[in-house]
Backbone bond lengths (Angstrom), bond angles and torsions (degrees), N, CA, C in turn:
res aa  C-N    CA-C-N  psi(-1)  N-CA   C-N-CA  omega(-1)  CA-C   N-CA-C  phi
1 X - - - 1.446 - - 1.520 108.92 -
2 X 1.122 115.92 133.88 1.398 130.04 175.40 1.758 106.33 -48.62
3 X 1.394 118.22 149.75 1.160 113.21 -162.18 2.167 99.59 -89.80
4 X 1.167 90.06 -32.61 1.567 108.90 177.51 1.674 108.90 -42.73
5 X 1.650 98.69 -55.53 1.513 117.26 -158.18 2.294 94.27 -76.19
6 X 1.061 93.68 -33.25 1.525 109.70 177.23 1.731 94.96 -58.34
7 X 1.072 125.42 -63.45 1.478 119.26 -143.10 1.677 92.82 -93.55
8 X 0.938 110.22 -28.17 1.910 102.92 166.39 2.149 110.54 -59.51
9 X 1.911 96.15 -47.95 1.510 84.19 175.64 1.761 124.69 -56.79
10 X 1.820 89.33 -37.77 1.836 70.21 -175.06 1.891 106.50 -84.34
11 X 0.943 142.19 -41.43 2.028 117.91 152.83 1.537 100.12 -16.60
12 X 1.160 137.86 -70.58 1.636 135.07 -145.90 1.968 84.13 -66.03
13 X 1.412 106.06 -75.85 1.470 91.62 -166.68 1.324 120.09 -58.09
14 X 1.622 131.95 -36.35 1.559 116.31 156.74 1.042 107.75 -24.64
15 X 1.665 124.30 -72.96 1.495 124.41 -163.16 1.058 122.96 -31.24
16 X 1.611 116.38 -57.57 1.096 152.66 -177.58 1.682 101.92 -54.33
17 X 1.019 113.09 -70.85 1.667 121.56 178.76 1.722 100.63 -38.18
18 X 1.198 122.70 -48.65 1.354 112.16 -156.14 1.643 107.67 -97.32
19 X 1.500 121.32 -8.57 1.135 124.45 133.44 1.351 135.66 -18.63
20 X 1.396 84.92 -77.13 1.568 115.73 178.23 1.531 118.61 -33.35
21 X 1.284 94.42 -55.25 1.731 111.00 -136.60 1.708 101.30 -48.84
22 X 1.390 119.03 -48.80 1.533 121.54 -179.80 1.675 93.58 -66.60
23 X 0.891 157.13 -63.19 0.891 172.90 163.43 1.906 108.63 6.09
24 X 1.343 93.48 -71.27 1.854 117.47 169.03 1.688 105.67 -48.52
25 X 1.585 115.84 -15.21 1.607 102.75 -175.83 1.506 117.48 109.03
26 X 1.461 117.73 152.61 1.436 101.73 -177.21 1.979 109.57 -89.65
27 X 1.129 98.56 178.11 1.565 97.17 -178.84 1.483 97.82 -130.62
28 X 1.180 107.92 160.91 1.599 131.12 178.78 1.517 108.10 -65.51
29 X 1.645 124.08 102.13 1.363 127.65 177.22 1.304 132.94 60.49
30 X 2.103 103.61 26.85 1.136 109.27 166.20 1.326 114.78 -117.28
31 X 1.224 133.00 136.32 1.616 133.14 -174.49 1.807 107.32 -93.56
32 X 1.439 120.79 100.10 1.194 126.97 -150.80 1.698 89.81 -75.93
33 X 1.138 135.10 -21.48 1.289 122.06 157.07 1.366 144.99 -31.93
34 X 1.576 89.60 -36.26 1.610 102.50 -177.52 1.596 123.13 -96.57
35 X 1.807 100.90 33.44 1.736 110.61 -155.08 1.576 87.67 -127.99
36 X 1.173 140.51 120.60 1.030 150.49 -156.46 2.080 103.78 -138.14
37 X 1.301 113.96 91.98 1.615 106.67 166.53 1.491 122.72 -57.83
38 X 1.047 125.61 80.43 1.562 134.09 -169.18 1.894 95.13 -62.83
39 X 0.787 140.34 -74.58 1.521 148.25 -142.45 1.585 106.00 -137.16
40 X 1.499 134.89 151.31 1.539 146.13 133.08 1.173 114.31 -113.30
41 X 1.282 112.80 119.88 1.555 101.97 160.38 1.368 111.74 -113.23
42 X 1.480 137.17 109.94 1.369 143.33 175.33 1.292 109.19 -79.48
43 X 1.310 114.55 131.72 1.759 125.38 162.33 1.444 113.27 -32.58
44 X 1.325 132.38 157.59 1.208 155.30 165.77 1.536 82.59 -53.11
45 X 1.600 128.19 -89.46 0.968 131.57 -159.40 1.739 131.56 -61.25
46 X 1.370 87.19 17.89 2.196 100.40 -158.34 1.520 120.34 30.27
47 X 1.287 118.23 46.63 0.966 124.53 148.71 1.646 136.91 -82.16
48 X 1.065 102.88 -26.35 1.641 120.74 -176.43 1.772 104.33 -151.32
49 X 1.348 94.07 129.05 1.276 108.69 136.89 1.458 153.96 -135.84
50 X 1.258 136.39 173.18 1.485 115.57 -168.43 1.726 84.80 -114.55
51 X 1.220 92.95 145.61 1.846 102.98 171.11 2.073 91.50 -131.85
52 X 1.386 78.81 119.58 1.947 95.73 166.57 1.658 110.44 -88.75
53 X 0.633 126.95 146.50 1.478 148.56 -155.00 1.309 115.68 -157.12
54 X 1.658 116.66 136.32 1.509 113.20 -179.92 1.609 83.88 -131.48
55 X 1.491 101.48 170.33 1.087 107.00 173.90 1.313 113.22 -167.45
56 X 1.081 102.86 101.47 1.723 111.57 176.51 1.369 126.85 -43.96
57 X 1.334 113.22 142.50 1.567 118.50 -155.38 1.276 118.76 133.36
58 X 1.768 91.41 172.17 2.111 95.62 159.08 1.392 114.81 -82.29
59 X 1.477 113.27 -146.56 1.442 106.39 -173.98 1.355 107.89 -112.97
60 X 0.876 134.73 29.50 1.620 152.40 -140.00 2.030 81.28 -150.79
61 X 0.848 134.15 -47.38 1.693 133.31 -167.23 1.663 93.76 -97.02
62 X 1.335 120.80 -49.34 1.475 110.33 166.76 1.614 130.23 -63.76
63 X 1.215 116.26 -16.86 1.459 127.30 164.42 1.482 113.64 -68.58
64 X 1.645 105.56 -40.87 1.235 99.19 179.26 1.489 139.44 -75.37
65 X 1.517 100.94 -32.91 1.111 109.88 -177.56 1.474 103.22 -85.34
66 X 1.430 130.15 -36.12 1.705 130.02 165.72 1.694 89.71 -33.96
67 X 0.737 121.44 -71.50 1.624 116.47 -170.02 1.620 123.54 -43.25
68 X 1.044 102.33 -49.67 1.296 127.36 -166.05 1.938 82.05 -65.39
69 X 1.135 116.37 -67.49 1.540 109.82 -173.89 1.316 120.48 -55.43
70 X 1.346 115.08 -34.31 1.147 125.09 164.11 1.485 135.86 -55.13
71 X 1.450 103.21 -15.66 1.694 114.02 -163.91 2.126 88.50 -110.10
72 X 1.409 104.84 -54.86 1.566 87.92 163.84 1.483 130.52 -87.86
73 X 1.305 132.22 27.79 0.979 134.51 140.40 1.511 121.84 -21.05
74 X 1.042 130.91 -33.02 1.801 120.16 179.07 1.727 89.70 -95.99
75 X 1.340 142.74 -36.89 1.638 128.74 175.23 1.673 109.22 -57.84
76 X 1.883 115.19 -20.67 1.418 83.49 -171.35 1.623 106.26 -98.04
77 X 1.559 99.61 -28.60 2.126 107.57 167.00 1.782 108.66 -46.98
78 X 1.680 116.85 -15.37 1.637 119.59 177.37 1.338 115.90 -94.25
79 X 1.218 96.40 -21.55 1.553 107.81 -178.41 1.778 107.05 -88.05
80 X 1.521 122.60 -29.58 1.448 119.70 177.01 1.328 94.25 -89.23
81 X 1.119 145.04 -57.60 1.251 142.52 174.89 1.681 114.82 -22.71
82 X 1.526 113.31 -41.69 1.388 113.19 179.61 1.856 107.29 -77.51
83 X 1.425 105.15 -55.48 1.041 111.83 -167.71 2.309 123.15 -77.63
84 X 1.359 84.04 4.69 1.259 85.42 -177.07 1.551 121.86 -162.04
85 X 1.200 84.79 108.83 1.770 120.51 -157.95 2.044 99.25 -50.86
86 X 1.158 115.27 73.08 1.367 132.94 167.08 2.192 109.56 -86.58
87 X 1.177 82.28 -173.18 1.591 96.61 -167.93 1.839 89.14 -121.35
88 X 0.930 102.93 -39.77 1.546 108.68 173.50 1.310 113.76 -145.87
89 X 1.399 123.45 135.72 1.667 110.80 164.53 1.469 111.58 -90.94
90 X 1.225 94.66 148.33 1.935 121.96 -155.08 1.925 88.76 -90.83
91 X 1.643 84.89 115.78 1.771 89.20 177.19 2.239 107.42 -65.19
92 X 1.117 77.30 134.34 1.983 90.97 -178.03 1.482 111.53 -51.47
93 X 1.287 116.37 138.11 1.873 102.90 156.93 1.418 83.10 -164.07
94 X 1.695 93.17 105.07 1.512 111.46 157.46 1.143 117.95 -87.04
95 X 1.518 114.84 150.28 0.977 116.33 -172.60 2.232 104.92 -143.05
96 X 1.500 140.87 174.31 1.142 89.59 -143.12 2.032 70.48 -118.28
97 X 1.218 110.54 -172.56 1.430 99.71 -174.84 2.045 95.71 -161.08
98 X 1.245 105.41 143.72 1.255 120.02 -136.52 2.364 82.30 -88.29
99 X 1.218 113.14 5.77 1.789 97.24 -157.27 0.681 100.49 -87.84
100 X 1.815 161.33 -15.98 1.380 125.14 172.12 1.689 103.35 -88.48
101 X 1.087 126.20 -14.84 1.846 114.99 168.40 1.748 90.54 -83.50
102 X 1.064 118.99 3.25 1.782 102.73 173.64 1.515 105.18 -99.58
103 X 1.023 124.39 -35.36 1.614 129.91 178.23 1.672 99.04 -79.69
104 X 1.095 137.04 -69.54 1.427 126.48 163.64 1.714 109.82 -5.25
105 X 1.415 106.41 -65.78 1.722 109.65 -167.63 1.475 101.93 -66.21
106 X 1.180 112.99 -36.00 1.548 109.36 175.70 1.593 109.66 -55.34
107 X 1.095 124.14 -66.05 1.502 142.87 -163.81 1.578 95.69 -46.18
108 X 1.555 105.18 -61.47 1.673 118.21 163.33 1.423 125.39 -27.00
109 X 0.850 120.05 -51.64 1.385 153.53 -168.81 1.585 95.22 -71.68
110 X 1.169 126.30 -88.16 1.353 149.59 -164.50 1.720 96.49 -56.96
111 X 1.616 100.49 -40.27 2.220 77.46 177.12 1.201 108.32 -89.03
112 X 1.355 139.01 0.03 1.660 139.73 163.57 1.466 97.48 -62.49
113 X 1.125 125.87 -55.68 1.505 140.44 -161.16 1.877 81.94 -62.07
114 X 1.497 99.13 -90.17 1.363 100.01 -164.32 1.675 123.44 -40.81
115 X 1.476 117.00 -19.26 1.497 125.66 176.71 1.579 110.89 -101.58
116 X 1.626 116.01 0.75 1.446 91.72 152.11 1.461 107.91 -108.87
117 X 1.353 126.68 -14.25 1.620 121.24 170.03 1.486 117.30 -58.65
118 X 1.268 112.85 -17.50 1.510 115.82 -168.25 1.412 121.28 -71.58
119 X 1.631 147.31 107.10 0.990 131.38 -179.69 1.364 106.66 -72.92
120 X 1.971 91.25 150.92 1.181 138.79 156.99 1.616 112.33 -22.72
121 X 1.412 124.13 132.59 1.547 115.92 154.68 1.837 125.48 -47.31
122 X 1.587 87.90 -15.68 1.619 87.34 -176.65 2.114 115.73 -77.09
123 X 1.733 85.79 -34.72 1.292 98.56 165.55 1.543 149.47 -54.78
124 X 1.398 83.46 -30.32 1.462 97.10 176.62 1.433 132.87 -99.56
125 X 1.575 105.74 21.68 1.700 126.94 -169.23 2.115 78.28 -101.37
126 X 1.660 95.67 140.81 1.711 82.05 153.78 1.124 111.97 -102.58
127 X 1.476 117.82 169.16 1.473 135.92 179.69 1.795 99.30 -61.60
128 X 1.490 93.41 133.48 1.356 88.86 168.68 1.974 115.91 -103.53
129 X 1.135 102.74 134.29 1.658 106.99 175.26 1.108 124.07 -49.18
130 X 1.688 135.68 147.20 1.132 145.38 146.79 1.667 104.10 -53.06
131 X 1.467 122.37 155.43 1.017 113.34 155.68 1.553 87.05 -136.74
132 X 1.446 115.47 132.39 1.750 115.69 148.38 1.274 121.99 -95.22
């Protein structure tokens, strides 16, 4: 398979995945808000794919909702299956991946930086001259 035609399918099934997600139903003490499909990468052969997932929280909210995806896993392979004209749909295995709490710390990071470089209102008046 063309690598082009590959990297459009996994965008379509991301897409598709994050569609979905309200879609599959609510779950017991997970806030589907905080579930973010970061990446798919589908097999050459669409048999498998891996979907990365972050999910904001402690690890007690990431356990849960890992589960929660894990248990409807066959509603969301039914749900791409309808919506996206494959040869086979690629069985799911999420797995969870640390980049939107990794870009967060960056962003964090960068307005500390930028809010202690920033001068003062006092700074930015100029000195005015003596004249004799």
């Amino acid at each position: 398979m063309k690598p082009d035609r590959l990297t459009r399918i996994n965008a379509r099934v991301r897409e598709e995945l994050s569609a979905t997600l309200y879609r599959v139903g609510p779950a017991q003490g997970v806030e589907q808000a905080r579930i973010s499909f970061v990446e798919v990468k589908v097999a050459p052969d669409l048999h498998n794919a891996i979907v990365f997932v972050s999910i904001l929280g402690d690890e007690e909210t990431r356990r849960r909702s890992m589960s929660f995806l894990r248990s409807r896993r066959a509603d969301f392979q039914r749900f791409i299956a309808e919506k996206v004209a494959l040869k086979y749909t690629p069985k799911l295995d999420f797995r969870v991946t640390d980049a939107i709490a990794g870009g967060d710390r960056v962003l964090a990071i960068l307005d500390e930086i930028g809010a202690s470089e920033s001068p003062s209102p006092d700074d930015l008046q100029t000195p005015t001259q003596s004249v004799k």
